[in-house]
N, C-alpha and C positions, 0 to 999 in steps of 0.2 A: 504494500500500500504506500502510493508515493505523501508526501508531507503533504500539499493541496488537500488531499482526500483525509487524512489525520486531522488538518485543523478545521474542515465541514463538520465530520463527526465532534469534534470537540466541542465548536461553538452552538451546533444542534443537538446537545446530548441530553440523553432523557435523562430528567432529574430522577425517577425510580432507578432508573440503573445507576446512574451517580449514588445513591445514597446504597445502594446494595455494595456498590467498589469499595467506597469510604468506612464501612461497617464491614468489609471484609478484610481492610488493609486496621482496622482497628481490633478486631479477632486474631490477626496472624500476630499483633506485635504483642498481644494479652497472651497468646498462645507460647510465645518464645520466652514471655516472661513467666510461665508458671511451669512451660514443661521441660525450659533450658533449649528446645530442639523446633525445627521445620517440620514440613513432611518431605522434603527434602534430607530421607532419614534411608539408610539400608536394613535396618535389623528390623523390617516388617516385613513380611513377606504379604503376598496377593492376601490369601487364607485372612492375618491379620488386616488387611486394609476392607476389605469388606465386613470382616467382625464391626469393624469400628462406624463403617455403616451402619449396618445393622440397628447398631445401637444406638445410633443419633434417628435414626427413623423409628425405630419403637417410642423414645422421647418423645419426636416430633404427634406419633400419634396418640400420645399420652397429652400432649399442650392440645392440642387437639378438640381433644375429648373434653376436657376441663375447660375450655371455651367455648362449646356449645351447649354443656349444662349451666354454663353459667350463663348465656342466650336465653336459657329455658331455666330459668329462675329454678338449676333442682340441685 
């Protein structure tokens, strides 16, 4: 992508996905701060990086849940 086409997206850039970048670049440095490392890591194999899925999407459907009974006053 030459820079012309870099600074259109720039200057048209969806503020949701801006604020998704910014919350992700503020996640990786809380991340490096509590867990010392990246995922930019070898001692996970495949096996472990989907575990770790796994378990952010169980999470995910755990906040989930707990914001639609709270929708539904139960």
């Amino acid at each position: 992508m030459d820079e012309g086409m870099r600074e259109k997206i720039k200057a048209g850039m969806d503020k949701n996905v801006e604020s998704v970048c910014q919350e992700m670049l503020t996640r990786s440095i809380l991340g490096l701060q509590k867990y010392g490392t990246t995922t930019m890591r070898d001692d996970v194999d495949l096996i472990g990086w989907l575990r770790h899925l796994q378990h952010e999407l169980m999470d995910a459907t755990v906040y989930i849940e707990a914001a639609i009974r709270k929708m539904n006053n139960q």
